[in-house]
N, C-alpha and C positions, 0 to 999 in steps of 0.2 A: 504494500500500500504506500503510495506517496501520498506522505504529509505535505499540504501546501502552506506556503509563506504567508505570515501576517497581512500585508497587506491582500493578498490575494484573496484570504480568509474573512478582512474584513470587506472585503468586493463581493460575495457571496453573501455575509449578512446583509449589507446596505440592499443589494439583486432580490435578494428571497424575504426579507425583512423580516428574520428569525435571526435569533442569537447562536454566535457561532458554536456554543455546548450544545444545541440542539439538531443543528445542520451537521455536525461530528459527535455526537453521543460516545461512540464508542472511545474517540480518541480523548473526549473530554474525561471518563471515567477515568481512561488509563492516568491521564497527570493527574486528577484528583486524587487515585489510588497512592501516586509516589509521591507525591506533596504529603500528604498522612505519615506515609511509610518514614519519609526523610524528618519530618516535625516530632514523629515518636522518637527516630535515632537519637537526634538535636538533646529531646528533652532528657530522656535517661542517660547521653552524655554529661550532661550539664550536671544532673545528679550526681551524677560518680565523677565528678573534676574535683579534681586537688587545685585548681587553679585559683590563686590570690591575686591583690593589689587591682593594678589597673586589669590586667586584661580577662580578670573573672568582673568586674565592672564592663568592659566593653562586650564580653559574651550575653553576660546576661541583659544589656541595653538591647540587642542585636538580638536576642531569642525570646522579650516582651516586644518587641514590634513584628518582627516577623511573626508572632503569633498573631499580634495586634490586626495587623494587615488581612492574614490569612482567611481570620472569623469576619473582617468585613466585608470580606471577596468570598466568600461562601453563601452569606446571609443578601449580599448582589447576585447573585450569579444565579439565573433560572436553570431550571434542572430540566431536563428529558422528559421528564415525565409529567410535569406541570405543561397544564393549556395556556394557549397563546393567547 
């Protein structure tokens, strides 16, 4: 399967006027899947770090946003399975 490029992807939403997780279900699922997968790694890292001073500062700034981000781009993001 070829993945197409961003802009090409948004040239198919604007075209079909559906959001591109609906126009790609399957491929949306897969990044959803590894976004999960990589945010659980992240977090039971960060548990088990011995990391001090600054850069357990910069980790954990960097692993509350990226979560931050993650839940508002979840709770945006139409799903498959919801009507248009």
């Amino acid at each position: 399967m070829t993945i197409p490029g961003l802009l090409i992807a948004l040239g198919y939403e604007a075209i079909f006027r559906a959001p591109i997780s609906e126009i790609f279900p399957g491929l949306y699922q897969t990044v959803e899947a590894s976004i999960e997968e990589r945010l659980a790694d992240m977090e039971k890292n960060l548990q088990h770090s011995t990391t001090k001073g600054r850069k357990a500062s910069s980790i954990a700034a960097n692993s509350n946003g990226f979560g931050s981000v993650e839940a508002q781009s979840r709770s945006q993001l139409p799903h498959a399975s919801q009507d248009l």
